[in-house]
C-alpha positions in Angstrom: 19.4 34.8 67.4 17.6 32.1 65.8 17.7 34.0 62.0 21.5 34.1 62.5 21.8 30.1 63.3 20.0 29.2 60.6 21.6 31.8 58.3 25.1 30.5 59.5 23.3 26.7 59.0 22.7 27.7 55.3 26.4 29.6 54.9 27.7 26.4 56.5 26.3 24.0 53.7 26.8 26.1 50.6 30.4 26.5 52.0 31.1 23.0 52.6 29.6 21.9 49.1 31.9 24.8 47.7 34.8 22.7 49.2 33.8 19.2 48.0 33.4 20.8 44.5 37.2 22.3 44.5 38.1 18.9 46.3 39.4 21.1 49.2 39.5 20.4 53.4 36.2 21.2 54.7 36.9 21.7 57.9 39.8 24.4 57.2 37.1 26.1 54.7 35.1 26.5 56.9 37.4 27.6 59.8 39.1 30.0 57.8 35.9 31.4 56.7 34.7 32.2 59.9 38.0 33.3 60.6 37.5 36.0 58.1 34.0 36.6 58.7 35.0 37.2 62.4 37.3 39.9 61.3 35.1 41.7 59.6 33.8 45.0 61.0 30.3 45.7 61.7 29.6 41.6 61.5 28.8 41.3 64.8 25.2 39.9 64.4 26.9 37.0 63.6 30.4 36.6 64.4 29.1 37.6 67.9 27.0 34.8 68.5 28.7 32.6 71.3 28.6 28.6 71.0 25.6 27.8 72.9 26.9 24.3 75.3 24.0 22.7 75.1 23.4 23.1 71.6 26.5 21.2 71.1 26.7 18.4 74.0 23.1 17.9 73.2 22.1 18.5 69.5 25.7 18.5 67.7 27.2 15.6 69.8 25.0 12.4 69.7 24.0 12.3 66.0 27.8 12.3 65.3 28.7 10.0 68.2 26.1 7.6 66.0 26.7 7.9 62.5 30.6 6.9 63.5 28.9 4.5 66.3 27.2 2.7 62.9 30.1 2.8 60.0 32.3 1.5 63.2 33.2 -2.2 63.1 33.0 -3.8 66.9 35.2 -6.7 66.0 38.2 -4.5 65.0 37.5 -2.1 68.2 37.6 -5.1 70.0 40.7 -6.3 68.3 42.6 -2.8 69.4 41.2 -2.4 72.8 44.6 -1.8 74.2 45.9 0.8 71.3 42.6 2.3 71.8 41.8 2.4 75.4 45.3 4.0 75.6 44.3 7.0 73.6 41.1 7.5 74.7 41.1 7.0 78.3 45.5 7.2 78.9 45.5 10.2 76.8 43.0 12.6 77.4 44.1 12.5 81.5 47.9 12.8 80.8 47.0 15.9 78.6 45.0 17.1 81.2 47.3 16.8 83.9 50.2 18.5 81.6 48.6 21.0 80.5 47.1 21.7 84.0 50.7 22.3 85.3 51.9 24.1 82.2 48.6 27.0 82.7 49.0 27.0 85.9 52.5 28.4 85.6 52.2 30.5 82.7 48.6 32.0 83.3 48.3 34.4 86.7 44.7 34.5 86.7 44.1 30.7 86.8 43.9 28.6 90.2 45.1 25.2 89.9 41.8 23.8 89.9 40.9 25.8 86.6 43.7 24.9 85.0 43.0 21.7 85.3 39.5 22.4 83.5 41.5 23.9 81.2 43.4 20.8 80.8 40.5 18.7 80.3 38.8 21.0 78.1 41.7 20.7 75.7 42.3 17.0 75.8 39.8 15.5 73.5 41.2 15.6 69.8 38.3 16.0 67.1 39.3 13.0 64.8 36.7 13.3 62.5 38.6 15.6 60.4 41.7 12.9 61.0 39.5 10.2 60.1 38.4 12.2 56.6 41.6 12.7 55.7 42.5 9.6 56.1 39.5 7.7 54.5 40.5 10.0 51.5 43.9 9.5 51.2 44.1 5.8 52.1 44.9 5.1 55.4 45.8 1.3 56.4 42.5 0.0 58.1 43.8 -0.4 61.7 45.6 3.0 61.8 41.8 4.4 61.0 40.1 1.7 63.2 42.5 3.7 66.2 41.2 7.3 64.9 37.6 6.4 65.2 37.9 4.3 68.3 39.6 7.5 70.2 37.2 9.8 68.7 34.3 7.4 70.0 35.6 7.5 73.2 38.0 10.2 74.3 35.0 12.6 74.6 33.8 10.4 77.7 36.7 10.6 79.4 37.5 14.9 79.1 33.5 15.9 79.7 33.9 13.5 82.9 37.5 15.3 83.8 36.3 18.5 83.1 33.2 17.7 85.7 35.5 16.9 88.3 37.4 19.9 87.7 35.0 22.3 87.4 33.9 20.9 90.7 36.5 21.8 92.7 37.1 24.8 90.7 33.5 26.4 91.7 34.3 25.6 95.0 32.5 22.3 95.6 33.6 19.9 98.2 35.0 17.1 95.9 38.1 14.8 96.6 40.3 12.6 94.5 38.0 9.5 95.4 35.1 11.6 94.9 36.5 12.1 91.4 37.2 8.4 91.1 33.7 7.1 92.2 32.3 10.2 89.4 34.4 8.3 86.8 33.3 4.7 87.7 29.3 5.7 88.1 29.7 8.1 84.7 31.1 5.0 82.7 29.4 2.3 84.5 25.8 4.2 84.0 26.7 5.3 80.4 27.5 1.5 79.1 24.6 0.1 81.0 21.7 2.9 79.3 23.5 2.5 76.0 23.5 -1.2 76.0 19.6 -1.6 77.4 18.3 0.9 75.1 20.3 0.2 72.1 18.5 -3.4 72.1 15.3 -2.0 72.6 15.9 0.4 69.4 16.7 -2.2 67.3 14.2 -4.7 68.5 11.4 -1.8 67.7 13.1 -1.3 64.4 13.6 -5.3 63.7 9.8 -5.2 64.2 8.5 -2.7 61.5 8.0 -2.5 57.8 7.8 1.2 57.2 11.4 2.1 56.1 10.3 5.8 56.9 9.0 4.8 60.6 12.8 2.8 60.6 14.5 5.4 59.5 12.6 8.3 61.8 13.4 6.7 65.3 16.8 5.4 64.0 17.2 9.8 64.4 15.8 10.5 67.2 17.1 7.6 68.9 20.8 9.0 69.6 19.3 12.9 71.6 16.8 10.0 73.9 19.6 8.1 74.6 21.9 10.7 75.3 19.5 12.7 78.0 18.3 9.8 79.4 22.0 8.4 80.2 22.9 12.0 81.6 20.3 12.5 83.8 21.3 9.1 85.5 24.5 10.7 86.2 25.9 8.7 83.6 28.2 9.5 80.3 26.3 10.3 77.7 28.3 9.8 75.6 29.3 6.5 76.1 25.4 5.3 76.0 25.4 7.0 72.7 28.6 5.1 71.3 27.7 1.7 72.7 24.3 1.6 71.3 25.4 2.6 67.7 28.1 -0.4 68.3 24.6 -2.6 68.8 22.6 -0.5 66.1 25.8 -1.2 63.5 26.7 -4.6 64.1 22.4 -5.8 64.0 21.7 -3.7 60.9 21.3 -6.5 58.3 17.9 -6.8 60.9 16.4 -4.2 59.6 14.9 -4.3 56.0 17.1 -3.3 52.8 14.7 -0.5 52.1 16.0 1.1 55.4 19.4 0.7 55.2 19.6 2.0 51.8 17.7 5.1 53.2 19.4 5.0 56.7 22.7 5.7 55.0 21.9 8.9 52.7 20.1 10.4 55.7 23.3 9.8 57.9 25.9 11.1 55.6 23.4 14.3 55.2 23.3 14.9 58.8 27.1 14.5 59.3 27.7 16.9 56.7 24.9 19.4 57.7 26.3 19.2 61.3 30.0 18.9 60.8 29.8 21.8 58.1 28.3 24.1 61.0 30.3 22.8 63.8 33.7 24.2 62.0 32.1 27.2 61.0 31.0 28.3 64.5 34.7 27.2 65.4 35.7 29.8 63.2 33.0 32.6 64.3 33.9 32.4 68.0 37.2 34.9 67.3 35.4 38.3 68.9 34.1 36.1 71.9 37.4 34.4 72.7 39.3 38.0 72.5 36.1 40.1 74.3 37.1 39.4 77.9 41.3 40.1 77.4 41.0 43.9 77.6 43.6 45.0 80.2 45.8 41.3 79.6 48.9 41.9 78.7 49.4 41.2 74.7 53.2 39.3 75.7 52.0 37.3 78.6 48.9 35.6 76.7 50.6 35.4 73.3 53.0 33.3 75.5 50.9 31.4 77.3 49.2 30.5 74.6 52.5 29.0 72.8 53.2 27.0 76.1 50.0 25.6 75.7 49.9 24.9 72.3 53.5 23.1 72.5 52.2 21.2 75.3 49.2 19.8 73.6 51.1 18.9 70.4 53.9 17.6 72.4 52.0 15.0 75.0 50.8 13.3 72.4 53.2 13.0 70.4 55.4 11.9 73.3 52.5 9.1 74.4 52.1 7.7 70.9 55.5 6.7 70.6 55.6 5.4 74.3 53.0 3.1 73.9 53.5 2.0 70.1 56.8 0.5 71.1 57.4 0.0 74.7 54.6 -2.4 75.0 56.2 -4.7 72.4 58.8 -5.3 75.3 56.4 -7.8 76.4 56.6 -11.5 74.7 52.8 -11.5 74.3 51.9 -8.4 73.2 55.2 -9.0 70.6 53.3 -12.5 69.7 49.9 -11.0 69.1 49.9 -7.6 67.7 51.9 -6.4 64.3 54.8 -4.3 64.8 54.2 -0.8 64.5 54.9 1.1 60.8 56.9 4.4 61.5 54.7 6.3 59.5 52.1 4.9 60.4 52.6 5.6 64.0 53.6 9.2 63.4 50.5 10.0 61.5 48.6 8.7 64.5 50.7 11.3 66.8 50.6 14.3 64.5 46.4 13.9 64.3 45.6 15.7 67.1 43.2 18.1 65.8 40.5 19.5 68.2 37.0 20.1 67.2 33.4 22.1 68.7 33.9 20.0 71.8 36.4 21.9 73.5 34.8 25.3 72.5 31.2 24.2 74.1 32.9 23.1 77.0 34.9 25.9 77.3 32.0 28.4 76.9 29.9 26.2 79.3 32.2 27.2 82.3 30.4 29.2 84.6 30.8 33.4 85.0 30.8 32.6 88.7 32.1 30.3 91.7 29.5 29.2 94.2 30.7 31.9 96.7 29.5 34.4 93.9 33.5 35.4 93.2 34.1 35.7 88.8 35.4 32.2 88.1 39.2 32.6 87.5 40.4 33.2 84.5 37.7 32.2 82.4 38.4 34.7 79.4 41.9 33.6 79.7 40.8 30.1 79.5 38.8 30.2 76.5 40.8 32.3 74.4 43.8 29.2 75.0 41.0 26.9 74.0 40.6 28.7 70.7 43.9 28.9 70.2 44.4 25.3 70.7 41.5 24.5 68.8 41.8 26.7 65.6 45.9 26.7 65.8 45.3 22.4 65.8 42.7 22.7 62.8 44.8 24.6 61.0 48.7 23.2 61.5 47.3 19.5 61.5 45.2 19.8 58.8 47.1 21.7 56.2 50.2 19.0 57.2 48.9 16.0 57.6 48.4 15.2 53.4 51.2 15.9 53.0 52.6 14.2 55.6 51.0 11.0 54.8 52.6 10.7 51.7 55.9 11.7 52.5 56.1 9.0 55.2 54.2 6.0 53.4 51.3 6.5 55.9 49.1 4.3 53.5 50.4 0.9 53.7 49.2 -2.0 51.2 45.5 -2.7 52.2 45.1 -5.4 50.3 48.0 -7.5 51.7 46.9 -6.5 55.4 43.4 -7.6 54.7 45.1 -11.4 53.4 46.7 -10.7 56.4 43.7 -10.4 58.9 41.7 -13.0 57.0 44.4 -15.8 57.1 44.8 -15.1 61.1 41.2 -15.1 61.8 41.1 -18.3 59.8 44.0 -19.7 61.8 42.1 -18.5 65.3 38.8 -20.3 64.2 40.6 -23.3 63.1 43.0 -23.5 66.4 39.5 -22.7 68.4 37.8 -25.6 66.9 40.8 -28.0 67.6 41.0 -26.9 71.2 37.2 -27.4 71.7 37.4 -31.1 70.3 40.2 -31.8 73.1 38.6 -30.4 75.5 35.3 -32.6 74.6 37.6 -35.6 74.2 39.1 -34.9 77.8 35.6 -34.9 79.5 34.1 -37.7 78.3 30.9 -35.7 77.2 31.1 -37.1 73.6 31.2 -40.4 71.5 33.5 -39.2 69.1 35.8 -42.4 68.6 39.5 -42.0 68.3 39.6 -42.0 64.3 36.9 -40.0 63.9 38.9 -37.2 66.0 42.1 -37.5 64.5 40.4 -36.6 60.8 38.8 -33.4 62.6 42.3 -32.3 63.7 43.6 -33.2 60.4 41.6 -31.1 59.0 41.8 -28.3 61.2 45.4 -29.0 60.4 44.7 -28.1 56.8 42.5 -25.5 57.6 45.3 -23.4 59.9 48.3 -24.2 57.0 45.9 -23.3 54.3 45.2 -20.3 55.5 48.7 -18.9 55.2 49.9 -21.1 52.0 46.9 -19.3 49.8 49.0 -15.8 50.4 52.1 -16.0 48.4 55.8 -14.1 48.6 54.1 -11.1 47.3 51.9 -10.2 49.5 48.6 -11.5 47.2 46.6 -14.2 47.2 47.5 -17.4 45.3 45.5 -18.2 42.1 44.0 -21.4 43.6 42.7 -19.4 46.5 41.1 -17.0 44.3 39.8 -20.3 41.9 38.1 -21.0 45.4 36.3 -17.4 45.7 35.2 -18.0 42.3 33.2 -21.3 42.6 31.5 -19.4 45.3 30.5 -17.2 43.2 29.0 -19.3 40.9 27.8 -21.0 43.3 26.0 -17.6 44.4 24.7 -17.2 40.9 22.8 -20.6 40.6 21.6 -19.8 44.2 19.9 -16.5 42.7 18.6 -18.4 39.9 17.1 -20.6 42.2 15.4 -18.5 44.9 16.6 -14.4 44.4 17.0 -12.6 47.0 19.4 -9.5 47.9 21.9 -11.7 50.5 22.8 -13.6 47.5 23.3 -10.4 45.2 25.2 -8.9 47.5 27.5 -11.8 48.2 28.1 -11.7 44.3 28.7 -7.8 44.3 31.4 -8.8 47.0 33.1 -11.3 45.5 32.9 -10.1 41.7 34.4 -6.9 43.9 37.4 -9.0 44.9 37.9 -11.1 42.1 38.1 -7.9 40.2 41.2 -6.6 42.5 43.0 -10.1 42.3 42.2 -9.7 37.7 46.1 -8.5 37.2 47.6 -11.5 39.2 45.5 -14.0 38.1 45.9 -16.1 34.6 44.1 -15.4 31.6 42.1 -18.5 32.0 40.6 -17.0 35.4 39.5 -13.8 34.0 37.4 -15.7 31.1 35.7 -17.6 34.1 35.4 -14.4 35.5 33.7 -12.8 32.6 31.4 -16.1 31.8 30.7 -15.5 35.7 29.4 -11.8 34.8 27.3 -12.5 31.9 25.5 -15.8 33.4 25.0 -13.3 36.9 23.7 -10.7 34.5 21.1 -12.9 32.5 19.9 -14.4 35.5 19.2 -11.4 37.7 17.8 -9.6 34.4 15.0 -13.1 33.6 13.9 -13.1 37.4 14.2 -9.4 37.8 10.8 -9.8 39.0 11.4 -11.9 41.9 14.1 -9.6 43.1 13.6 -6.9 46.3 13.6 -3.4 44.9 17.3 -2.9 46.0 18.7 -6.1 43.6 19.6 -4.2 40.6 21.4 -1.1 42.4 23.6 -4.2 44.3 23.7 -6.1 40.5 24.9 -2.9 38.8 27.8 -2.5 41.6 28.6 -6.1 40.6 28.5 -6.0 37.4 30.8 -2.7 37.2 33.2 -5.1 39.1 33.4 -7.8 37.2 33.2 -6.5 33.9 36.5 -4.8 34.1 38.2 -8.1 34.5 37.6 -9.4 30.9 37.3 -6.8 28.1 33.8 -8.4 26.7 32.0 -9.0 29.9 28.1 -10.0 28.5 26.9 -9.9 25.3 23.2 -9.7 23.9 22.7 -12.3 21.2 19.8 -10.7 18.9 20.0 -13.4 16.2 19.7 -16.6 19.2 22.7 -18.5 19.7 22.8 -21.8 20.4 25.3 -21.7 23.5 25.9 -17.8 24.3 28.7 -18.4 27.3 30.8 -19.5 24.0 30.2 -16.9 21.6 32.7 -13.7 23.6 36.3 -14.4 24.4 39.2 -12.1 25.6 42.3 -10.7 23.2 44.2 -12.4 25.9 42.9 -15.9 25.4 42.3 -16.0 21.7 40.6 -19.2 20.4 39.6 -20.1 24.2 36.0 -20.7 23.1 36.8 -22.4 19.4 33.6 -23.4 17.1 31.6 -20.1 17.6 30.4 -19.1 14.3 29.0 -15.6 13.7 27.1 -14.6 10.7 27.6 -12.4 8.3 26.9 -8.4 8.8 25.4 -10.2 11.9 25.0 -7.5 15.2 25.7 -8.2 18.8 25.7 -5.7 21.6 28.7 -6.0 24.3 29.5 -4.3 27.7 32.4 -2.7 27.8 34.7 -1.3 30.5 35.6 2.5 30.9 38.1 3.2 28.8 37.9 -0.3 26.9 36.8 1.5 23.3 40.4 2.5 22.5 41.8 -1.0 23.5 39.2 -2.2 20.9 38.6 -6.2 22.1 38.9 -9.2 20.4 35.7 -10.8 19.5 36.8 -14.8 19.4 34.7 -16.9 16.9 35.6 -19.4 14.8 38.8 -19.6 12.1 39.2 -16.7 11.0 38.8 -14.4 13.6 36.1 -11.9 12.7 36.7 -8.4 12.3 35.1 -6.2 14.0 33.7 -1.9 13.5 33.1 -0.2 16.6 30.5 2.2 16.8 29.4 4.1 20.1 26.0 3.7 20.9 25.4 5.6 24.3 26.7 6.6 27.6 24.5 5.8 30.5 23.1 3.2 32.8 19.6 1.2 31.3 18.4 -2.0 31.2 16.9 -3.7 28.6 15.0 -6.4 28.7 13.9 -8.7 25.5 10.1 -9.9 26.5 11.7 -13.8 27.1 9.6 -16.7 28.5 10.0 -17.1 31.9 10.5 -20.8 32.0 12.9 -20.4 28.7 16.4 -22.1 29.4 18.7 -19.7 30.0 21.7 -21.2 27.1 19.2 -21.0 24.8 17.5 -17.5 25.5 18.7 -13.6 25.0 20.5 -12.3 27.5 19.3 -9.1 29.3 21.9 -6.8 29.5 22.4 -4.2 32.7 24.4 -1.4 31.2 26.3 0.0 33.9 29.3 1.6 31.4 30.9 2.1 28.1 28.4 0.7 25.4 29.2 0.0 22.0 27.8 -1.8 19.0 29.8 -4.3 17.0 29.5 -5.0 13.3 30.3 -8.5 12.4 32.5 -8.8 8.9 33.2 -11.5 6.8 36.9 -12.6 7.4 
């Protein structure tokens, strides 16, 4: 048994790499080749294998719950609760109450309490492969923030149905507030060990300076939490999810070393689990069809359609109830954006289902407590099979394509001016009602004049916050001057005292500015460009001072603002007097006039990707010199000219990080 786990666990990986390399769905890969495996006769050592529960609830499930838990953002879950807490809590119990009915009436074998496990057992969607897909293709922030919040979540609320369920099904006393109070302890005890012992892991963390000690109880730290919150009766996965929430948003505590190393290690265990989670999907074919011999073919071929149909068709029906009937109320209207059609569709049609189901579903028991077989339990999990590869498989090969043909993707960048100029408005409108309310009480000297300047400016602050977007959708060029001076203002603050907060600030904004280059005016992207070279010969002189992670954030930076001029930092071998005047930008011609250049003299530039066939202007003085390109290399070095350290930096070389393109120009005479 254990040679044919970690043979699958080895098929799993090579498979999924296979698929990144063709740039092809992993999880149908891997489905389909189990599928096929499954099939084939005399394969039994390992398509026979049946999905161990506990290797999923409790090896599978919590490092996924916390790699999502970490790349989550708590201020945009908290800024869809409703959306959210109506697909993972609203859902998952109207699908299991549907599909409950629809089995019961359809299936002979199954009691009413069974099909309700059934019900439940079916009701989480997977939207991990939703959430790939949608990462990959584009999808607006908020329509993803919803997939990850209901994959967070929706897990706590089936495993906690399918307990009460089972309950009654085995034949334990149990009662509608029976099930109620298990639902209130499950999620009460879950939040309350997730919260307690997601502060104590990141206090122990906050504490060490061994990235590898970091990084080692940052893994083990989702299987303790996990057990310890189920053997309090509580949800295990909830503790899971809501200390990954408080692991994410206190991970600038730990050191840069570790979160540089936290992040490989977590995208390698996603896709080392993931990869094998579909692929056992896939394997479980001769287990889900072993216990049907005598069933008749017509009956479960059409109970398994009524099923099917069900599933797709409750949430597709409870998507569009609750993405528009809501905004019948005046506040909800007033607070939330209105709902894109495609948008809202996408949400609806991804419904895949994942490993969950299938462990739960193999985790039913072969017996009641009365000793009687349990009631249909092959019928059950061959209809969770269905549901689960027939979801895989229609959702996945559809929802692309789907995406595109409906505008699923949105404009990002306008709904990011969107959400900044509304949290701007929110701080400024907080700040104005916290000055009346300190007025009103008499608990400060503020005089009257004093106050009215404050809501002046908040004044400002809430208009300016809308007046920097313009008709288009982008920001306005003085908004984006704005970004700029912080930027430089970033850059003398590294030359100053380095350190990575200030180099990753930079990498942010030269990020930014970098989007905004096409609207801007010619005049901007020079600043932008004299931005990148003086960043560049800063970090490169007091390379020294930096951590260890500077120059993998200052070549991320430097990609970004590169692009935005074609001649982004030069190398001055011969020692110009004032380099920031010596590269200009075919747009701009004679921007920096009085740069002289000598002759046959040779300078090294960065270019962009792409930049050697648009061949740059090199500005000097009258004429303009011509210039002879001639590739140098391809790579990503740094050089650094042995400089004085307390040289100025106008007057010294400039290291150059050569993060693209670079080529040698040959000054001419005119």
């Amino acid at each position: 048994m254990s040679a044919s786990l970690l043979a699958i666990l080895v098929t799993s990986v090579l498979l999924a790499a296979v698929a990144r390399r063709y740039d092809l769905s992993s999880p149908l890969f891997l489905v389909v080749a189990g599928l096929t495996v499954g099939l084939i006769p005399g394969a039994d050592h390992i398509s026979g294998i049946e999905l161990d529960p506990d290797l999923v609830l409790y090896v599978l499930l919590p490092p996924l719950l916390w790699s999502a838990g970490l790349e989550s953002s708590y201020v945009s879950l908290r800024a869809n609760t409703r959306s959210i807490g109506l697909l993972a809590i609203g859902l998952p119990l109207a699908t299991t109450v549907a599909v409950g009915f629809v089995a019961y009436r359809t299936v002979p074998e199954l009691t009413l309490a069974a099909a309700f496990v059934l019900g439940a057992i079916v009701a989480p969607p997977d939207a991990v492969s939703a959430s790939a897909v949608g990462r990959k293709l584009g999808l607006p922030r908020r329509t993803m923030t919803l997939l990850s919040g209901e994959s967070l979540l929706n897990d706590a609320t089936a495993l906690t149905a399918y307990k009460v369920a089972l309950a009654a099904a085995i034949g334990a006393s149990t009662s509608l507030r029976a099930g109620l109070e298990t639902f209130l302890v499950a999620a009460v005890a879950g939040v309350l060990v997730g919260f307690v012992l997601g502060k104590i892991v990141v206090f122990i963390r906050s504490r060490l300076d061994d990235p590898l000690a970091e990084s080692a109880i940052g893994l083990v730290a989702p299987f303790l939490i996990y057990l310890v919150a189920e053997q309090v009766e509580g949800s295990g996965v909830l503790a899971v999810v809501v200390a990954a929430l408080i692991a994410g948003q206190r991970h600038s505590r730990a050191g840069y070393a570790a979160r540089l190393q936290d992040r490989a290690v977590w995208k390698a265990v996603q896709l080392v689990l993931e990869s094998f989670a579909f692929l056992m999907i896939g394997l479980q074919l001769p287990a889900a069809v072993e216990g049907l011999k005598g069933t008749s073919a017509a009956l479960i071929v059409a109970s398994a359609l009524a099923v099917f149909a069900t599933v797709i068709a409750v949430r597709i029906a409870w998507v569009y109830a609750f993405a528009y009937l809501p905004r019948l109320v005046r506040r909800i209207r007033s607070t939330e954006p209105p709902p894109v059609p495609g948008q809202v569709f996408v949400v609806s049609w991804a419904g895949m289902r994942g490993v969950v189901s299938l462990a739960a579903a193999f985790g039913v028991p072969l017996t009641t407590l009365s000793g009687q077989l349990f009631p249909g339990r092959p019928q059950l999990i061959f209809l969770t099979f269905v549901v689960v590869v027939g979801t895989l498989l229609l959702h996945g090969l559809t929802l692309p394509w789907l995406i595109r043909r409906l505008d699923g993707q949105g404009d990002q960048q306008r709904a990011d001016l969107l959400a900044a100029a509304a949290a701007q408005d929110r701080a400024a409108q907080a700040a104005a009602d916290r000055l009346d309310e300190l007025l009103s009480d008499g608990s400060t000297d503020v005089d009257d004049r004093a106050a009215d300047v404050l809501r002046a400016w908040n004044h400002r602050r809430r208009q300016t916050a809308w007046e920097r977007i313009d008709d288009e959708g982008v920001e306005s060029p003085m908004a984006t001057f704005r970004e700029l001076r912080c930027a430089r203002c970033c850059t003398d603050w590294i030359w100053k005292r380095p350190c990575s907060i200030a180099v990753e600030l930079l990498a942010e904004l030269g990020h930014r500015l970098h989007q905004r280059g096409h609207h801007t005016m010619g005049g901007l992207q020079v600043a932008v460009g004299e931005l990148g070279q003086r960043a560049v010969g800063v970090l490169g002189q007091r390379s020294e001072e930096l951590p260890r992670d500077a120059f993998t954030v200052l070549g991320n930076a430097q990609q970004h603002l590169a692009p935005v001029t074609r001649v982004a930092v030069a190398q001055h071998v011969a020692g110009f007097e004032h380099p920031l005047d010596q590269v200009g930008d075919r747009r701009t011609r004679g921007a920096h006039p009085g740069a002289q250049f000598a002759r046959g003299q040779r300078i090294t530039v960065v270019l962009a990707d792409g930049d050697m066939q648009q061949r740059p202007e090199i500005v000097g003085g009258e004429p303009v010199a011509r210039r002879e390109l001639v590739p140098d290399l391809v790579g990503c070095r740094r050089q650094r000219p042995d400089v004085a350290r307390d040289q100025p930096f106008q007057r010294s070389a400039v290291p150059v990080w050569h993060v693209t393109t670079i080529a040698k120009i040959k000054l001419i005479n005119g």
